[in-house]
VMD Tcl script that draws the C-alpha trace (Angstrom):
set ca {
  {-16.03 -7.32 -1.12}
  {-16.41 -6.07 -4.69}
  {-14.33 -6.23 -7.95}
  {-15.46 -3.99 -10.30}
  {-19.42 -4.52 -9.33}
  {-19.43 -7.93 -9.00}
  {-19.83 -8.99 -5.18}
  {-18.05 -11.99 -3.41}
  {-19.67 -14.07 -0.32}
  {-17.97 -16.65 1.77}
  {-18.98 -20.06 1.55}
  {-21.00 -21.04 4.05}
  {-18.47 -22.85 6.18}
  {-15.76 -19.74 6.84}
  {-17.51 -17.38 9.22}
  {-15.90 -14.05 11.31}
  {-16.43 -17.06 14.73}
  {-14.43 -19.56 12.91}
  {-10.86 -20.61 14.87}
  {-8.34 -20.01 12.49}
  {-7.18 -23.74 13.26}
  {-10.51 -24.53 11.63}
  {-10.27 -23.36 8.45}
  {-9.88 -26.08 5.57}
  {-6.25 -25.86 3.99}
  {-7.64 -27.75 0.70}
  {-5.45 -30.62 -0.96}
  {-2.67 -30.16 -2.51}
  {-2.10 -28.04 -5.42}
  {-0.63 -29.32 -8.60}
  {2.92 -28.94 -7.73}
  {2.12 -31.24 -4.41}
  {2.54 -28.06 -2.05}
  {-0.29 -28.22 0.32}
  {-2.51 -24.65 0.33}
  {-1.32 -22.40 3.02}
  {-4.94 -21.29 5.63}
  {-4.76 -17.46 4.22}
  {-4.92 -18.59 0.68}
  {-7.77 -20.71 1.19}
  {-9.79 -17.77 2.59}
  {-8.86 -15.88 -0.10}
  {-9.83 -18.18 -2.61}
  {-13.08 -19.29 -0.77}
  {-13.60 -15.61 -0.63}
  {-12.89 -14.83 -4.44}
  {-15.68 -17.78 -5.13}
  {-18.70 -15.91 -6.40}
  {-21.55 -16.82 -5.56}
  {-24.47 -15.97 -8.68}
  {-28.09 -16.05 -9.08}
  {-30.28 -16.59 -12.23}
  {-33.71 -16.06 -11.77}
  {-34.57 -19.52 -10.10}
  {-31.08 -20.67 -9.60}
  {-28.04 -19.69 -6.93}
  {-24.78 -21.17 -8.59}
  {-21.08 -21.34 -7.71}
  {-19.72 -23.05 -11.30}
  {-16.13 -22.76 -11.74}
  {-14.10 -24.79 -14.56}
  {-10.19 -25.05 -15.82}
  {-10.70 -25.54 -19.19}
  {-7.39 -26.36 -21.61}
  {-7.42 -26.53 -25.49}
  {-4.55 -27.01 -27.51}
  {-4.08 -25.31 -31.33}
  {-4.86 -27.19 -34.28}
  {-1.53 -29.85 -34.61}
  {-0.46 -28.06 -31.45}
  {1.19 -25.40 -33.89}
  {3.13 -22.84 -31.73}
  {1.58 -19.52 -33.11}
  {0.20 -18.07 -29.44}
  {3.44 -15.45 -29.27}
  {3.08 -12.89 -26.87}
  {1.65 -10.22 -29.32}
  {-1.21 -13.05 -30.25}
  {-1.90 -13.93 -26.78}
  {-2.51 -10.34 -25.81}
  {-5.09 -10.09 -28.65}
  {-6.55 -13.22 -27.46}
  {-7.17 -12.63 -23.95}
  {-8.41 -9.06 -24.73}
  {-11.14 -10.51 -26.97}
  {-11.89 -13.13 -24.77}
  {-12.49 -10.98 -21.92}
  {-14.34 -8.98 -24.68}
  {-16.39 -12.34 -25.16}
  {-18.33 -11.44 -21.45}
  {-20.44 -8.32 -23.07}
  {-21.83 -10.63 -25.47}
  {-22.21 -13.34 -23.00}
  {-22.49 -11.53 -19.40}
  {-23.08 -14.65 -17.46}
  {-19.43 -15.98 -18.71}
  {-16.76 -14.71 -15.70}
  {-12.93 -15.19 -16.78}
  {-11.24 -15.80 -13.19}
  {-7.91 -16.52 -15.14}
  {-6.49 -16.79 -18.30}
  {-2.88 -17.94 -19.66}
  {-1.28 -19.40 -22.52}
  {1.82 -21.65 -23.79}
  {2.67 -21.68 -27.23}
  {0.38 -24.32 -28.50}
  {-2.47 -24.45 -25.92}
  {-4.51 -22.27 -22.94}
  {-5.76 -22.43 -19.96}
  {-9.13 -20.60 -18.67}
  {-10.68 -20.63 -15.27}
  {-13.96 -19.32 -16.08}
  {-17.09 -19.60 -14.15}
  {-20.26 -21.23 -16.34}
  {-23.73 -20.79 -15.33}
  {-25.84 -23.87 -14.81}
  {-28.25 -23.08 -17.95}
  {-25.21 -23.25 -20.04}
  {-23.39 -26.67 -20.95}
  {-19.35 -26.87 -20.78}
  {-18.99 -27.53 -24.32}
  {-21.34 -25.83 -25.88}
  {-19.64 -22.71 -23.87}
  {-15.84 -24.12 -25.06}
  {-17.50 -24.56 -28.89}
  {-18.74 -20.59 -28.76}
  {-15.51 -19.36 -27.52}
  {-13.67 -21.53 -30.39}
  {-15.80 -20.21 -33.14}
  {-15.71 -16.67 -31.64}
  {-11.45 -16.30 -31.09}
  {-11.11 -18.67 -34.60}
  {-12.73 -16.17 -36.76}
  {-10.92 -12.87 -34.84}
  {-7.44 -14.30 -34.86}
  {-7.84 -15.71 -38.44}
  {-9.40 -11.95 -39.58}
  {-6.67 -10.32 -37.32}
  {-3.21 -11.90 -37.99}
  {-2.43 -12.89 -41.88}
  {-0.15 -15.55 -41.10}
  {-2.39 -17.82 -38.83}
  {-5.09 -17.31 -41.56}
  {-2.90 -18.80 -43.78}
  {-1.93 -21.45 -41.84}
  {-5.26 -23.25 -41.64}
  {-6.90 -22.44 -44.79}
  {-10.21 -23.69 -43.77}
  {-11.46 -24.41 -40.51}
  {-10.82 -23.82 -36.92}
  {-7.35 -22.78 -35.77}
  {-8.09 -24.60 -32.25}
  {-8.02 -28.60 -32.04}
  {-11.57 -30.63 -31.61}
  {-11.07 -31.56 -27.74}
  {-10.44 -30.26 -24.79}
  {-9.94 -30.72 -21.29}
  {-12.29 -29.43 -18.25}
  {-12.00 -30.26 -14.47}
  {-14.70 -28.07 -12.19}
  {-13.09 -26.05 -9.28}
  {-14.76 -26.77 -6.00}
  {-14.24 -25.91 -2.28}
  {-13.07 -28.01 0.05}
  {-15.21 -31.63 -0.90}
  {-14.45 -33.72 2.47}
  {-16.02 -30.94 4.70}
  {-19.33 -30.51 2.32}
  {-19.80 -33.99 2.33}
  {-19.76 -33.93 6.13}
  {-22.42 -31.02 6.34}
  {-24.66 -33.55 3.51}
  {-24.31 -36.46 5.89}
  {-25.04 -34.66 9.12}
  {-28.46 -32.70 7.79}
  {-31.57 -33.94 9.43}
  {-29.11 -35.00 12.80}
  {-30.05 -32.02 14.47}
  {-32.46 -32.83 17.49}
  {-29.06 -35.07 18.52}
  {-28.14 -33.27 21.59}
  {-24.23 -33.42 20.95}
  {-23.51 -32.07 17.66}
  {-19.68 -32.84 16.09}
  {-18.45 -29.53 15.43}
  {-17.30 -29.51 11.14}
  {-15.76 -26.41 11.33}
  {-18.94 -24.51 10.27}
  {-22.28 -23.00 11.83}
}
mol new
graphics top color blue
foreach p $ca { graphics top sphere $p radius 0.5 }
foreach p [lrange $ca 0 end-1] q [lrange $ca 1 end] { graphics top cylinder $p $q radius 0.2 }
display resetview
């Protein structure tokens, strides 16, 4: 499967053999509603799977910063600029992926997939630095809003994005168990 070049794998534990009974449902999402089976093979499926020239990586991060004193200038006409130059952002820095990317008035959200030779904040610090200075140059009125400085608060929150943790940590405990002549079966080959 390929979006626009890029290819997509399946993990390791969702093969064409695999009972549908056996596929991993995930937790729950945010709003408590537990993952239906399809949408966890589409979202395994949509997990790239990268390589760097020593490295195989599957990184993916929800990263939220709010606006400097969570002023509510991200309007629709802002936002649009914004996520155009942030997918902009990836031919300067090809190893940056944007899965997803929304915004409230005062803060945003990215899913964006980091490469292991990169750290989380000093990615989150470029990306600052880089839409500060663009919407600042672009729209007059957020320029003159912060005078000096950043127009993005200090902190910000990240939480990684993983597959489903109880089943990996299965596979981890069950490596070097294989001359065991009954095998438990974890739902992967």
């Amino acid at each position: 499967m390929t979006d626009s070049g890029r290819k997509y794998f399946l993990p390791f534990f969702i093969t064409q053999e695999t009972p549908p009974d056996e596929i991993p449902t995930g937790r729950a999402g945010m709003n408590g509603q537990q993952h239906t089976k399809l949408y966890s093979i589409w979202y395994a499926v949509l997990m790239r799977i990268q390589s760097l020239n020593h490295s195989t990586y599957q990184h993916q991060y929800h990263i939220v910063w709010g606006t400097k004193y969570r002023r509510k200038y991200l309007k629709p006409y802002v936002r649009d600029e914004l996520v155009r130059l942030l997918y902009k952002l990836t031919e300067k820095y090809p190893t940056l992926y944007f899965h997803a990317i929304n915004t409230d008035d005062d803060h945003i959200h990215i899913q964006i997939e980091i490469p292991p030779n990169h750290s989380v904040a000093a990615v989150v610090q470029r990306i600052k630095i880089e839409t500060s200075k663009h919407l600042k140059k672009k729209f007059k009125f957020i320029d003159r809003i912060y005078i000096d400085g950043s127009i993005w608060s200090v902190g910000y929150f990240s939480s990684t994005i993983g597959l489903n943790e109880a089943r990996i940590k299965q596979y981890i405990e069950w490596q070097g168990k294989q001359d065991v002549p009954h095998q438990p079966s974890f739902g992967f080959s």
